[in-house]
C-alpha positions in Angstrom: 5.1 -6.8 -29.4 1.7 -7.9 -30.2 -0.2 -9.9 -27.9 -2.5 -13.0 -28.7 -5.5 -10.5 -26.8 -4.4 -7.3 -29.3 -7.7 -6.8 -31.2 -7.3 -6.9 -35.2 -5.5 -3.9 -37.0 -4.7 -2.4 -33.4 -1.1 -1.8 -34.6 -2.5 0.1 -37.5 -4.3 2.7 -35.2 -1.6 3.8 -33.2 -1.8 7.2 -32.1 -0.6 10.3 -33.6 1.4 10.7 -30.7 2.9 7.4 -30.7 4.3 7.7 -33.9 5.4 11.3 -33.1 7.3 9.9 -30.3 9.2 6.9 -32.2 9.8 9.7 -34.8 12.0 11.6 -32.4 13.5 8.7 -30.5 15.0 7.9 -33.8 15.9 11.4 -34.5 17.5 11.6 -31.1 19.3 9.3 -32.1 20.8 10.5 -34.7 21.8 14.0 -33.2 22.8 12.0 -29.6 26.3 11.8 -29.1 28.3 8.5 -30.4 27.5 5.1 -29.1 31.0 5.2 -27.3 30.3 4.7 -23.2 26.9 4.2 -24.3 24.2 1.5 -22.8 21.9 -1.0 -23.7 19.6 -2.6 -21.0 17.1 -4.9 -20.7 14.9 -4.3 -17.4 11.8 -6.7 -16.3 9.8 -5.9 -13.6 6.5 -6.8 -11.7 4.2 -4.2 -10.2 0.8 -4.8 -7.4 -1.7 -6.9 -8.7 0.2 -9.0 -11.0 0.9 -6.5 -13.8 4.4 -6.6 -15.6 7.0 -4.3 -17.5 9.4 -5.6 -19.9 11.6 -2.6 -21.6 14.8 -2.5 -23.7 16.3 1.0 -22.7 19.8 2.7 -24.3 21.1 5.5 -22.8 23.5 7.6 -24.1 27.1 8.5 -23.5 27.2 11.5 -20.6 25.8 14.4 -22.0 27.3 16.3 -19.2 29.4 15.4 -16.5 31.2 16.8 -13.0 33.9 15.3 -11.0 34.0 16.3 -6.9 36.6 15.1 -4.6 34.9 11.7 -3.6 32.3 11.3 -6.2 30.6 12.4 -9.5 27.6 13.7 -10.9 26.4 12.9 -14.6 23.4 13.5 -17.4 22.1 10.7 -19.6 19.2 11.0 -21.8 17.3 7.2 -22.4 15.1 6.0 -25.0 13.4 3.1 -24.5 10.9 0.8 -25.9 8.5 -1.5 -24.1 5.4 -3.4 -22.9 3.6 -4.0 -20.0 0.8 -6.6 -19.2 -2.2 -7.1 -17.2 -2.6 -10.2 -14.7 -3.1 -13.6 -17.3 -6.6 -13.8 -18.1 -7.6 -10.1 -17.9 -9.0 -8.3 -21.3 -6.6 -6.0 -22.8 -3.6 -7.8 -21.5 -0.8 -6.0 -23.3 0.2 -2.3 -24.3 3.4 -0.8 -25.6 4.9 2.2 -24.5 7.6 4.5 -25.8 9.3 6.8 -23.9 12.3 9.2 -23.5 14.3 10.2 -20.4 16.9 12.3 -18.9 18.4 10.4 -15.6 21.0 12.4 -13.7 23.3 9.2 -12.1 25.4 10.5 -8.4 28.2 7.8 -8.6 28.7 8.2 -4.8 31.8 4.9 -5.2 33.6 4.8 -8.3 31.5 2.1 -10.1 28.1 2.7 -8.3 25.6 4.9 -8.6 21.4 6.1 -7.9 19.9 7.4 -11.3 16.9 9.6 -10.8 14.7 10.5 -14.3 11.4 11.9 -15.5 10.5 11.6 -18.7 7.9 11.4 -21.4 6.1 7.6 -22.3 3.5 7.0 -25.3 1.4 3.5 -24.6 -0.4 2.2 -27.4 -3.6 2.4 -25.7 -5.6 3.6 -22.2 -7.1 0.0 -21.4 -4.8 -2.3 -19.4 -6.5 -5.5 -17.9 -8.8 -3.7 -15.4 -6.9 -0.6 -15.3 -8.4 2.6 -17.3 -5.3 5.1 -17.5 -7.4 7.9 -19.3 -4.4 9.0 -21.8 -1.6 7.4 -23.8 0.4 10.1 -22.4 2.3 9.1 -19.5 5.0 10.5 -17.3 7.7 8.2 -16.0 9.2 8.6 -13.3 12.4 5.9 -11.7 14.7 5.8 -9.4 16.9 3.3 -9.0 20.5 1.8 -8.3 23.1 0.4 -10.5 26.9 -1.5 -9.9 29.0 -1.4 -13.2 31.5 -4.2 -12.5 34.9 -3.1 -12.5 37.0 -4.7 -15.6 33.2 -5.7 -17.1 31.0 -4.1 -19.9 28.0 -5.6 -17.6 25.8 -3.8 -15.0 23.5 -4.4 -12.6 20.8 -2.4 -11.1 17.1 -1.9 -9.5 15.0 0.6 -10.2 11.6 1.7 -9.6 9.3 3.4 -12.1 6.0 4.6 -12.1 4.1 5.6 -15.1 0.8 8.5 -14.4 -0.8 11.3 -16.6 -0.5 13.8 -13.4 -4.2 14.0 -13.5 -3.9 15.2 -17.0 -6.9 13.3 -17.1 -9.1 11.1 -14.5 -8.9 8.5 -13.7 -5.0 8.1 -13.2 -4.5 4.9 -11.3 -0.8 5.1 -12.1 1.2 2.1 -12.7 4.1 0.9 -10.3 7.0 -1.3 -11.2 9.8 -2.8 -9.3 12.5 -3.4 -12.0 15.7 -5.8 -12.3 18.0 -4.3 -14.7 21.2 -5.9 -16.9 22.6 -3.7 -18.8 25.9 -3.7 -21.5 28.1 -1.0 -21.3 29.7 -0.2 -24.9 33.5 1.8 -24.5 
């Protein structure tokens, strides 16, 4: 996911911690649980001042799970791989980012649910358009809604996600994105 304003050999210089973190995404998945009730999504998403999110996420089958009388209560963990970009025009107008997440989902109706996660991201860099972000560390933090459709592999959702070093490091202007999500639901 290179963009045209990436400067020469910056996918050469990624961090020590960016390849740390795609190291154990794909060591996590290995030791994660069979793709069976497993997820693949594709969410896009704008945030305030015309920056955008575009990230593939798959989440795993439950890795724990408890039925009540009316509704249930279940642990994913999510990797997920993605890029946002700064408003057309600005300087440094892309960065990736790699992340991993637990969500806890409440289905509170049998094929609807709100998924609350914080994880760990990695972004390939601390310059986005105008934005300084201080570290390539980043916590993420969504919230969101999702409808699998009844007799369908296919879901729908919205969530929310904002990216921030918890003043790890200043400045931390934090990143906000509304997100549309689709996802594929593998039995």
């Amino acid at each position: 996911m290179t963009s045209h304003c990436t400067p020469p050999g910056a996918s050469a210089r990624l961090s020590a911690a960016l390849r740390g973190t795609l190291g154990a995404l794909c060591l996590s998945a290995l030791l994660l649980p069979p793709a069976q009730a497993a997820q693949l999504s594709a969410l896009w998403g704008h945030g305030r001042g015309g920056y955008g999110n575009t990230t593939l996420a798959y989440q795993t089958a439950p890795l724990w799970h408890h039925a009540y009388a009316h509704s249930a209560l279940d642990v994913v963990l999510e990797a997920s791989l993605g890029e946002v970009t700064a408003p057309s025009g600005a300087a440094n107008h892309s960065l990736t980012h790699v992340g991993l997440t637990p969500f806890a989902r409440w289905w509170f109706a049998p094929q609807t649910a709100v998924e609350f996660g914080i994880g760990a991201n990695v972004f390939s860099g601390t310059e986005l358009g105008g934005k300084h972000i201080s570290t390539a560390y980043q916590f993420g933090d969504s919230i969101g809604v999702l409808h699998r459709f009844d007799g369908s592999p296919w879901t729908l959702g919205l969530r929310l996600t904002h990216y921030s070093n918890a003043d790890i490091k200043r400045p931390n202007p934090g990143q906000d994105y509304l997100q549309l999500r689709v996802g594929y639901h593998f039995d």
